[in-house]
Backbone as CSV, one residue per row, in Angstrom:
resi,resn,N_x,N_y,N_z,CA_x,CA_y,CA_z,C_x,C_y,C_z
1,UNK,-1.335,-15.942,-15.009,-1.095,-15.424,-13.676,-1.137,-16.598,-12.692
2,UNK,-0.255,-16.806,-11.619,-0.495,-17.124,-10.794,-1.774,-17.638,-9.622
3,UNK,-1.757,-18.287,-9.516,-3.376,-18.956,-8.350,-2.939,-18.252,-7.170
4,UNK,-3.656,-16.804,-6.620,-3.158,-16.215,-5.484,-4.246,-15.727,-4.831
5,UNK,-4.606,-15.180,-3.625,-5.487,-14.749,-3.216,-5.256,-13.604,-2.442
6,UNK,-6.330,-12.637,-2.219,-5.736,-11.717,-1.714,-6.736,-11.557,-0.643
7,UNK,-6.297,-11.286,0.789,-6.893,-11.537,2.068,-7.219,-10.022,3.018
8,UNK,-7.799,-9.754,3.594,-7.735,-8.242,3.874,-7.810,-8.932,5.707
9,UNK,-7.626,-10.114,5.704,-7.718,-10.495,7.369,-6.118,-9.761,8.125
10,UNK,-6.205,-9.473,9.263,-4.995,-9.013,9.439,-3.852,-9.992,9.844
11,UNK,-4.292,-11.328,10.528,-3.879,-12.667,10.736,-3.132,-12.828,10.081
12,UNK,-3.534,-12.947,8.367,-2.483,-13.207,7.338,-1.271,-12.297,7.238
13,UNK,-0.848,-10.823,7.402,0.178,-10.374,7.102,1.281,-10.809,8.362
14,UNK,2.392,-11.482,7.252,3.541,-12.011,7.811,4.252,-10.988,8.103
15,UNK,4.267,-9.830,9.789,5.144,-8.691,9.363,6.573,-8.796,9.728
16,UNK,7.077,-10.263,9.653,8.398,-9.748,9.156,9.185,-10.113,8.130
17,UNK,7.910,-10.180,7.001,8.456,-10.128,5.731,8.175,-8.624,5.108
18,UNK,6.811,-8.249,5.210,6.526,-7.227,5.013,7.359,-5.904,5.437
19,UNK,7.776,-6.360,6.716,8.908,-5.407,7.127,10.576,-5.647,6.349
20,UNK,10.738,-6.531,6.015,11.970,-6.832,5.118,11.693,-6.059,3.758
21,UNK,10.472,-5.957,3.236,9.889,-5.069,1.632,10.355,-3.770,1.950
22,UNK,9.253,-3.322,3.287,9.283,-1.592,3.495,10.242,-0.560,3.817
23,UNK,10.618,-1.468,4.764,12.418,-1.028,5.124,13.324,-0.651,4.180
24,UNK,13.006,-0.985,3.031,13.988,-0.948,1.557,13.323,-0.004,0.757
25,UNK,12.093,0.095,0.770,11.181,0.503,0.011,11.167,2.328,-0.375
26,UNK,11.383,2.615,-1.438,11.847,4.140,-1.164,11.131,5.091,-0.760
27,UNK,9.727,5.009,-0.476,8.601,5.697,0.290,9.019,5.664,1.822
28,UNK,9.596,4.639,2.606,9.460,4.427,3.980,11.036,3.960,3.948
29,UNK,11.799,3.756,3.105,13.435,3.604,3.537,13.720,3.443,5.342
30,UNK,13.820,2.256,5.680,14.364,2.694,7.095,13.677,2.102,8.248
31,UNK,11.893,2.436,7.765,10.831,2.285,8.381,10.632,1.367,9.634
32,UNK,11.136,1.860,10.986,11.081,0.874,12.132,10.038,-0.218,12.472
33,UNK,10.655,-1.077,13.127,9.198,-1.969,12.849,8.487,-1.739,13.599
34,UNK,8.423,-0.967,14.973,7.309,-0.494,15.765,6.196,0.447,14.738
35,UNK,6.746,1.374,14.131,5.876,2.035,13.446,5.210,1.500,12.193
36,UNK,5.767,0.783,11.425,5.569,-0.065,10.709,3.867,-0.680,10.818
37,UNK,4.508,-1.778,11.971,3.030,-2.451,12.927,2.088,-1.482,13.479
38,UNK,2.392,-0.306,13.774,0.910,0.382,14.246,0.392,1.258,12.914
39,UNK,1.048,1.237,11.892,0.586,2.111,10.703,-0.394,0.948,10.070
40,UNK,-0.188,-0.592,10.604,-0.887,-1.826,9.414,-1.729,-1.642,10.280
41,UNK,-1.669,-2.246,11.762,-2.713,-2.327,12.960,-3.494,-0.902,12.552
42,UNK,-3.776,0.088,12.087,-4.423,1.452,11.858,-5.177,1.730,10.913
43,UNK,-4.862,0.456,9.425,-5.406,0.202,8.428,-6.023,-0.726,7.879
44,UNK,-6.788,-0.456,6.523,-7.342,-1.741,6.071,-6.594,-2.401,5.680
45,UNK,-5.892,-3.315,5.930,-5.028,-4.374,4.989,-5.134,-5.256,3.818
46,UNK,-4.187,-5.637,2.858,-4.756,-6.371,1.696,-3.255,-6.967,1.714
47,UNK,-3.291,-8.419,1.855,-2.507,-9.585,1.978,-2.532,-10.038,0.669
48,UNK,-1.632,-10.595,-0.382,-1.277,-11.384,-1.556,-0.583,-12.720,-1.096
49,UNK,-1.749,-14.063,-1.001,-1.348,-14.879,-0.253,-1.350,-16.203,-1.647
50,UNK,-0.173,-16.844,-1.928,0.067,-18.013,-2.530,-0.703,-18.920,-1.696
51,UNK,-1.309,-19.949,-2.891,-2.064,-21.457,-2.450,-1.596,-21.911,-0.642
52,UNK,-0.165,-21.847,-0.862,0.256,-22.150,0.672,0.018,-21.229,1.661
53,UNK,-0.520,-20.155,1.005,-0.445,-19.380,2.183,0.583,-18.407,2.330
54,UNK,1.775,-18.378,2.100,3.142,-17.703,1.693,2.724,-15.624,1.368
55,UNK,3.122,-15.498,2.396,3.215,-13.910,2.097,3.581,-13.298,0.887
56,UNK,3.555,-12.528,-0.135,4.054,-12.176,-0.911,3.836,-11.027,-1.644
57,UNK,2.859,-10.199,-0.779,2.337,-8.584,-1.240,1.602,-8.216,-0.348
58,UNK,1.627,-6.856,-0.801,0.673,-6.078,0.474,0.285,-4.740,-0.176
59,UNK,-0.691,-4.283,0.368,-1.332,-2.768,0.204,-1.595,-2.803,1.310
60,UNK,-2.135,-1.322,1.775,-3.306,-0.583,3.343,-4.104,0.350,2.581
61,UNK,-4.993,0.600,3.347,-5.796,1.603,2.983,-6.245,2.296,4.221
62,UNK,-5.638,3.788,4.297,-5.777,4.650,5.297,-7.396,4.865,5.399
63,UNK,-8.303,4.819,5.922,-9.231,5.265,5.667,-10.513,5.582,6.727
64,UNK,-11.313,6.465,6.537,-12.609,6.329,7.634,-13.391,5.716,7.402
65,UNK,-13.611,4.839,6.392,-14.499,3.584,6.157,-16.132,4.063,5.409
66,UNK,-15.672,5.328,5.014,-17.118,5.940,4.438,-17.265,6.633,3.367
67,UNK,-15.737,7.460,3.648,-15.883,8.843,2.265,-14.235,8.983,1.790
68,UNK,-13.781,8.553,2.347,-12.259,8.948,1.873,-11.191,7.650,2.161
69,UNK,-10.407,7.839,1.685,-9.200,6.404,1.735,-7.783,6.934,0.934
70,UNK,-6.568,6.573,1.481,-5.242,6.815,0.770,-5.008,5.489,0.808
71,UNK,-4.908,5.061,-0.123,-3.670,3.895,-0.224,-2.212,3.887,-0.313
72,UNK,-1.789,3.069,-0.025,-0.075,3.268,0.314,0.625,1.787,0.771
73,UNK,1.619,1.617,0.390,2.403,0.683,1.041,2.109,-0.257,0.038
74,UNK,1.804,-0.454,-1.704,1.645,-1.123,-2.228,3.048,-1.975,-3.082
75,UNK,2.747,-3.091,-2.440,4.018,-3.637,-2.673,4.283,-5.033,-2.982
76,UNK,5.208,-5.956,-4.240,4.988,-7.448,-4.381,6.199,-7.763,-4.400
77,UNK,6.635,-8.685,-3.666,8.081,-9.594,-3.537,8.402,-9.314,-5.146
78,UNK,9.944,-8.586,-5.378,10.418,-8.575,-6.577,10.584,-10.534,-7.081
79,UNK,10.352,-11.229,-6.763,10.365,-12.489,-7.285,9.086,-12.893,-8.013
80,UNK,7.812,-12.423,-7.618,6.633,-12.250,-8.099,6.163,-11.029,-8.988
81,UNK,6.862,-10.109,-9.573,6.682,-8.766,-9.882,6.199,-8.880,-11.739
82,UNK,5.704,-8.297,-12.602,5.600,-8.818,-13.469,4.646,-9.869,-14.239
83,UNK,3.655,-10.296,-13.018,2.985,-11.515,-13.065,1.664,-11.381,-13.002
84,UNK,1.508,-10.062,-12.730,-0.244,-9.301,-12.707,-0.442,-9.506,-11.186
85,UNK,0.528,-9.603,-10.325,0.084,-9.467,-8.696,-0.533,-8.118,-8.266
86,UNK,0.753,-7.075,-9.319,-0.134,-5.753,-8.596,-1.375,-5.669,-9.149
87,UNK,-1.645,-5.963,-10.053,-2.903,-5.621,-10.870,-4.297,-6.235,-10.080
88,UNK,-4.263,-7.593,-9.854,-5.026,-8.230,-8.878,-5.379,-7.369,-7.742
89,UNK,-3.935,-7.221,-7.331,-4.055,-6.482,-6.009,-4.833,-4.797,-5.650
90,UNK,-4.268,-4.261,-6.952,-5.094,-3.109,-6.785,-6.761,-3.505,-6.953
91,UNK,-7.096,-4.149,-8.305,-8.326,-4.722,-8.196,-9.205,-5.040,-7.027
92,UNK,-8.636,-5.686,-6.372,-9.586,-6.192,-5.040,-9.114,-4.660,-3.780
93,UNK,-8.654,-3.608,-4.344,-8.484,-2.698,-3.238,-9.829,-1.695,-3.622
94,UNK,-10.063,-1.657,-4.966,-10.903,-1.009,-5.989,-12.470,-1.316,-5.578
95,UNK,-12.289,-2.958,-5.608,-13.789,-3.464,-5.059,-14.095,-3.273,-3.534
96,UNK,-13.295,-3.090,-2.852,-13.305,-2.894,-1.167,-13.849,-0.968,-1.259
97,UNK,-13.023,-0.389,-1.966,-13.630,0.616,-1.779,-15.185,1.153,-2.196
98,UNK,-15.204,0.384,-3.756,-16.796,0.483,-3.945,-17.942,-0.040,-3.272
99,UNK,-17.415,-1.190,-2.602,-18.424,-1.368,-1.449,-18.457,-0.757,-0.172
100,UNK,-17.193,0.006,-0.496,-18.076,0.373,1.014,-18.074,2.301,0.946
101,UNK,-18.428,2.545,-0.842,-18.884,3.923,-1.185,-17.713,4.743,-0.877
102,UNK,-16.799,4.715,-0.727,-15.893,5.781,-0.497,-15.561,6.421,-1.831
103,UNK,-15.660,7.285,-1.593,-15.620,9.022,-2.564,-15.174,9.087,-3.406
104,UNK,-13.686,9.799,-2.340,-12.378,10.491,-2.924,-11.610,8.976,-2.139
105,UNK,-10.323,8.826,-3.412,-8.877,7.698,-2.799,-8.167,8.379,-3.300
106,UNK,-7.005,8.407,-2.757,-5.675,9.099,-3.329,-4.634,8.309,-2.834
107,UNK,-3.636,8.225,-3.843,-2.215,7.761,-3.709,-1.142,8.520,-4.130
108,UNK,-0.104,8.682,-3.802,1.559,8.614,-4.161,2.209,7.643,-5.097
109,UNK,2.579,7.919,-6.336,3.499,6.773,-6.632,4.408,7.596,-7.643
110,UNK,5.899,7.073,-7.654,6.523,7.819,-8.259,6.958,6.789,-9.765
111,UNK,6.851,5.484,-9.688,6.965,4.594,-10.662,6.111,3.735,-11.370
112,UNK,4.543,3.840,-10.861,3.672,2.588,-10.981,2.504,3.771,-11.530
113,UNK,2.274,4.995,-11.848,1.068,5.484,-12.825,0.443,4.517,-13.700
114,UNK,1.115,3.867,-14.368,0.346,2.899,-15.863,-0.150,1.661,-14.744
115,UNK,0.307,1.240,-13.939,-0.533,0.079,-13.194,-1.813,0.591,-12.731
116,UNK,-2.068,1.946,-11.877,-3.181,2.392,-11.495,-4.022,2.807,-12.604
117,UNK,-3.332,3.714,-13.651,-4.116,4.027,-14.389,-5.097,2.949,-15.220
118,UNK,-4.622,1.634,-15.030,-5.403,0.651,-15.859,-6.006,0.107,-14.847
119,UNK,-6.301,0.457,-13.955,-7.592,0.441,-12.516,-8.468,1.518,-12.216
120,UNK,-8.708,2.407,-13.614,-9.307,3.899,-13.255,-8.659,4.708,-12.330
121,UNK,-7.655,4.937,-12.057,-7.165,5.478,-11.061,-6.948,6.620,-12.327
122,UNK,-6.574,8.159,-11.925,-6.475,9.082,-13.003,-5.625,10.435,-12.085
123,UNK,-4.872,10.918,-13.170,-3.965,12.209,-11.993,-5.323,13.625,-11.465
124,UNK,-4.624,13.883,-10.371,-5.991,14.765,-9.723,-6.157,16.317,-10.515
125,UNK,-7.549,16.565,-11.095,-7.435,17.574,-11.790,-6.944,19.110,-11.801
126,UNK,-6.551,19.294,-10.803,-5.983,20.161,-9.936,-4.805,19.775,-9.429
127,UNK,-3.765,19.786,-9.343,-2.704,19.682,-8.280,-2.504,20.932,-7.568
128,UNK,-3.076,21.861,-7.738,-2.506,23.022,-6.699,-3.607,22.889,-5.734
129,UNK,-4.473,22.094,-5.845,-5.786,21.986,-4.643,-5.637,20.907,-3.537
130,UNK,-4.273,19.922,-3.661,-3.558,19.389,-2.878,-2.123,19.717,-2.228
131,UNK,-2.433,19.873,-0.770,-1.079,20.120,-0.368,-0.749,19.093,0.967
132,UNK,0.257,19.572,1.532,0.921,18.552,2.777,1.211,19.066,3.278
133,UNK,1.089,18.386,4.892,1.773,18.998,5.697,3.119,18.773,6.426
134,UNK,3.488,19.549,6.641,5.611,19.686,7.037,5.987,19.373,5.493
135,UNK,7.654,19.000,6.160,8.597,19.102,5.024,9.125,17.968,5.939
136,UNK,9.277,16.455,5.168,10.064,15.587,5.514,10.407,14.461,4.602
137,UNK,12.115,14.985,4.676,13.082,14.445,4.586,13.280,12.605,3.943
138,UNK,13.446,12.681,3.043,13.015,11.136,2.277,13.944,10.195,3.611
139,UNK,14.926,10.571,3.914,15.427,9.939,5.252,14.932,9.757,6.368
140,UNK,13.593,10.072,6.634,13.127,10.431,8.185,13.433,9.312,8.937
141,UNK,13.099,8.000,8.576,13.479,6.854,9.549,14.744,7.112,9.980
142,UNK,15.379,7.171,8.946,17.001,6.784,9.588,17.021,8.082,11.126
143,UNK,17.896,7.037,11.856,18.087,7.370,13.275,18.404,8.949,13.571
144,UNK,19.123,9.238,12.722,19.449,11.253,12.819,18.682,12.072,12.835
145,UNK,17.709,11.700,11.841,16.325,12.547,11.683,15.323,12.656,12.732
146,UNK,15.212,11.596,13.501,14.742,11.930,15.003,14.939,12.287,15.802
147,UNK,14.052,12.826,16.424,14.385,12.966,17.994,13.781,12.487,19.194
């Protein structure tokens, strides 16, 4: 693996690389960069920073800092992919949460199960005991969908 570090300072996220990932990204397709920046500014952040310093991954962690946390937005420059970045990365999201006791974490992922699952992460024993709220549109960014 790679010599990388992973930073939870908010200083370090380069957001307009990060915004070049999410924008594409099929969770947030679209994703403006105003909203973008107040969804990171709102969270815990986790930076994947090369020796130089060089941006090159990211997670957040939604959270109240006590009992609960969603993670989301987990993501590594397809040039780095393959290399155990996510794995690191979830790792040090894993140790942030055990220190600071949080509960219940939950995520979304429609392609990456076997990465979490080899971080204890496990499907929720119940799925009918989770639900959401509204109905929106894998398009929502794009400009039509608003108002």
């Amino acid at each position: 693996m790679m010599d990388v570090h992973i930073s939870t300072d908010p200083a370090d996220i380069d957001l307009d690389i990060l915004h070049s990932y999410l924008v594409n990204a099929y969770w947030c397709e679209g994703i403006p960069r105003d909203i973008m920046e107040r969804s990171v500014n709102n969270s815990v952040p986790f930076s994947v920073l090369l020796p130089d310093d060089s941006f090159i991954g990211f997670a957040r962690l939604v959270t109240d800092h006590s009992t609960f946390a969603y993670l989301c937005d987990v993501i590594i420059d397809e040039r780095y992919r393959g290399q155990g970045m996510g794995h690191l990365l979830v790792k040090k999201v894993n140790e942030w949460m055990d220190e600071h006791q949080i509960r219940t974490a939950l995520l979304l992922t429609r392609d990456a199960q076997g990465l979490y699952a080899a971080h204890d992460w496990m499907y929720f024993p119940d799925a009918n005991r989770v639900m959401r709220y509204g109905e929106r549109n894998q398009n929502f960014y794009q400009p039509h969908f608003r108002s």
